[in-house]
C-alpha positions as CSV (number, residue, x, y, z in Angstrom):
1,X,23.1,2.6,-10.7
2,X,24.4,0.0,-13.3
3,X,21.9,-2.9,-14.4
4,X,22.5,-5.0,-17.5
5,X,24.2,-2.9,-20.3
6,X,22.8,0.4,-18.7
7,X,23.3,2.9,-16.6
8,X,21.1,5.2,-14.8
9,X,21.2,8.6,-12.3
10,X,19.2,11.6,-12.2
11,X,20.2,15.1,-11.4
12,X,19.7,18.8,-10.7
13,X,17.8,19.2,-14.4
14,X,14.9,17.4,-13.1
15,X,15.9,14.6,-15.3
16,X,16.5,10.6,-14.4
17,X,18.3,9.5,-17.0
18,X,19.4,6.0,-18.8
19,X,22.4,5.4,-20.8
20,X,24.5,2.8,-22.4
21,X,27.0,2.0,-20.6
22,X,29.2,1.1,-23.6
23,X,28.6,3.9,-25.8
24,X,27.5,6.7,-23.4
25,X,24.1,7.3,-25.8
26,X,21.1,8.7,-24.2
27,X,18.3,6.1,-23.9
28,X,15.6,7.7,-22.4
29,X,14.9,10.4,-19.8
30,X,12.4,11.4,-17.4
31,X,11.0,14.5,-16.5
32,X,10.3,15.2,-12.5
33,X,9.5,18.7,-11.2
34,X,12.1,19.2,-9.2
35,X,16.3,17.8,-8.7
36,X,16.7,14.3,-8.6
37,X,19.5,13.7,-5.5
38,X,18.5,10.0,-5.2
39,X,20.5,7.1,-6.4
40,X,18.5,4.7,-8.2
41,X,17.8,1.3,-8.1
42,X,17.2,-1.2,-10.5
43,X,15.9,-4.4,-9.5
44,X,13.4,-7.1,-11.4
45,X,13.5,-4.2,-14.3
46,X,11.5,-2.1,-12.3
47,X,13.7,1.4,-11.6
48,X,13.2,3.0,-8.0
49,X,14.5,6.5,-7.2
50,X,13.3,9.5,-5.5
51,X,13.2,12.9,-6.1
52,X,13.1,16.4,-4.5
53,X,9.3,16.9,-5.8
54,X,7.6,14.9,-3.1
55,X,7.7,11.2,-4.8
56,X,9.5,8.0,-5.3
57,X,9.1,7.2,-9.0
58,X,8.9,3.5,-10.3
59,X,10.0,3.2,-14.0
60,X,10.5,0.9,-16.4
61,X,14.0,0.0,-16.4
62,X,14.4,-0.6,-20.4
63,X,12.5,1.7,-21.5
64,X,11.6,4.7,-19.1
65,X,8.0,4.3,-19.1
66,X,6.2,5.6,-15.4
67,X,4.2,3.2,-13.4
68,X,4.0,4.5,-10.0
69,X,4.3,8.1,-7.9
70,X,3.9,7.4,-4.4
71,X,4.3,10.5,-2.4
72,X,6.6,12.0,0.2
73,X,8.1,14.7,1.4
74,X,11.2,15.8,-0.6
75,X,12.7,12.1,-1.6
76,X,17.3,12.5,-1.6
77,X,17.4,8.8,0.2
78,X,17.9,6.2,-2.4
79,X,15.4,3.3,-2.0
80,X,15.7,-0.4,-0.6
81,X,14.3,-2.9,-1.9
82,X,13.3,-6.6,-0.2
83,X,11.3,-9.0,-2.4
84,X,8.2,-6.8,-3.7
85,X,8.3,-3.8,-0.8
86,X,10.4,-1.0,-1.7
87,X,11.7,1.2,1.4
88,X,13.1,4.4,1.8
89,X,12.8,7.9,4.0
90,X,11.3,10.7,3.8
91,X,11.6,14.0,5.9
92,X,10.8,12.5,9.3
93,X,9.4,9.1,8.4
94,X,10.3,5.3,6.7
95,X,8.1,5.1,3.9
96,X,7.2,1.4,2.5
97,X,5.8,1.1,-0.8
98,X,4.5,-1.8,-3.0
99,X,7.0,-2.0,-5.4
100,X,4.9,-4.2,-8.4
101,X,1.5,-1.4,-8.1
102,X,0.7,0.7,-10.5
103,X,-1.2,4.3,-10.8
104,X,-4.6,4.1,-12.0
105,X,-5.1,6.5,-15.2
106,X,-5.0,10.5,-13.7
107,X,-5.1,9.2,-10.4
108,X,-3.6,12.2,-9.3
109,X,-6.2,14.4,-10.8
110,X,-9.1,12.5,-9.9
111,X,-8.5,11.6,-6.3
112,X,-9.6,14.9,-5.0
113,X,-12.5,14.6,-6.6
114,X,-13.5,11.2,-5.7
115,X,-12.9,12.3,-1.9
116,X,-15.5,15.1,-2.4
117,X,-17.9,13.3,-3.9
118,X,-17.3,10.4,-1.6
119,X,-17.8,13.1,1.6
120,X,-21.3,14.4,0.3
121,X,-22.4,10.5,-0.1
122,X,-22.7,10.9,-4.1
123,X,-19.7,8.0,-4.8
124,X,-18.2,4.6,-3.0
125,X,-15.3,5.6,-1.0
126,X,-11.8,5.9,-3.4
127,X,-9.5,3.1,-3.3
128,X,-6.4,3.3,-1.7
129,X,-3.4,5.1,-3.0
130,X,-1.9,3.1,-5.4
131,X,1.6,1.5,-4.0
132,X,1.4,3.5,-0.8
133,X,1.8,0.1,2.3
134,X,2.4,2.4,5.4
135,X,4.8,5.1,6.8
136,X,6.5,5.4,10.4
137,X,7.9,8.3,12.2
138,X,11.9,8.2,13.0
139,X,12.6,11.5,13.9
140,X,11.8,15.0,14.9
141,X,14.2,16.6,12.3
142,X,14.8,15.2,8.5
143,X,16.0,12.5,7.9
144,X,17.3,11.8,4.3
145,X,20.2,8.6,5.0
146,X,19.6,5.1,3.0
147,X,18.3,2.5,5.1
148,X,20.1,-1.5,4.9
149,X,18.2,-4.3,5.1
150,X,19.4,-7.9,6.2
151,X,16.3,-10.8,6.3
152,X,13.2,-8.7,8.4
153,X,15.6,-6.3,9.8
154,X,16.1,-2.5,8.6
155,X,18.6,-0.6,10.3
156,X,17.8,3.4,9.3
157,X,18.9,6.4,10.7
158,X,17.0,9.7,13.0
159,X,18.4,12.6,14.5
160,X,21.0,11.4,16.0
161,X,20.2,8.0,16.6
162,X,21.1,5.0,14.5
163,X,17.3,2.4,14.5
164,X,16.7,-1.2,14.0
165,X,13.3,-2.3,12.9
166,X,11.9,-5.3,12.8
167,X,10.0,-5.5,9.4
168,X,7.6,-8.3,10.2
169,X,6.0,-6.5,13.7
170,X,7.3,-2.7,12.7
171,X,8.7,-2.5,15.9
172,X,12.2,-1.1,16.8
173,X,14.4,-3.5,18.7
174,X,16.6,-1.0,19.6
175,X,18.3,2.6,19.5
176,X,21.7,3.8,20.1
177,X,22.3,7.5,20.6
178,X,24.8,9.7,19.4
179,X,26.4,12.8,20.4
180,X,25.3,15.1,17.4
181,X,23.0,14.3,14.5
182,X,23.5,11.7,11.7
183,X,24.2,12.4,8.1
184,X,25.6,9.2,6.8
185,X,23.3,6.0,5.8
186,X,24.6,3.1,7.5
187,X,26.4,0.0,6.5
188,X,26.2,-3.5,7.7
189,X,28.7,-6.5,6.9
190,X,28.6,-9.9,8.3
């Protein structure tokens, strides 16, 4: 992805990477825990992108600093995003994700915990995970293509069918078959 005077992409080195786009010098880098397929996207100066370790990362676009993990299964379709809700797929689902939230401090760590204690009646019942709006199954096999968005509509692909879904009731309009299964992301124009 290219935003402002940088440019961004991760890779098979665990890395998500910034550079200038003039000069080619390294600006800052993340580290993930596994290969970063996903294409980034840069939008409000937030950075979206998934990766192969279960998550869609959130980033500071200028600087590289992490503000949200939500997680899913093996992340190589590059996020959408409409307004403040971020989209993308997942294995067999359409993941939607706040795209302004924020982690809490180790909230990774400490949820586990706080869902023990919370089950035995010694602690208030955790919060919800941070960014995570709701998930809906497409498929029965993976399904790793880029969704497109046009107003409350998201057209996405599963198996071998290509989906419309209409954001505001999370209902699919409609489904059209194919004869085999479905490795490209769709496109939409006019």
């Amino acid at each position: 992805a290219v935003a402002g005077d940088m440019v961004y992409f991760g890779g098979d080195a665990y890395y998500i990477y910034a550079l200038d786009a003039i000069t080619g010098e390294k600006k800052w880098d993340f580290k993930t825990k596994r290969y970063v397929i996903s294409s980034p996207v840069v939008y409000n100066g937030l950075l979206y992108v998934g990766s192969m370790d279960n998550a869609c990362y959130v980033l500071n676009a200028e600087d590289g600093r992490f503000r949200l993990r939500v997680r899913a299964k093996e992340v190589v379709s590059s996020p959408v995003v409409s307004g403040d809700v971020v989209y993308f797929t997942s294995e067999r689902y359409l993941y939607a994700m706040d795209g302004k939230a924020r982690n809490w401090p180790r909230e990774e760590d400490l949820r586990p915990w706080w869902i023990q204690f919370w089950a035995f009646g010694l602690a208030p019942p955790p919060p919800p995970v941070s960014g995570y709006l709701w998930r809906l199954p497409l498929t029965t096999s993976v399904s790793n293509t880029t969704a497109v968005i046009d107003g409350n509509t998201l057209f996405t692909t599963g198996d071998s069918r290509v989906l419309r879904l209409d954001l505001e009731t999370r209902e699919f309009d409609w489904t059209f078959r194919t004869g085999g299964i479905i490795r490209s992301s769709p496109a939409l124009a006019n």
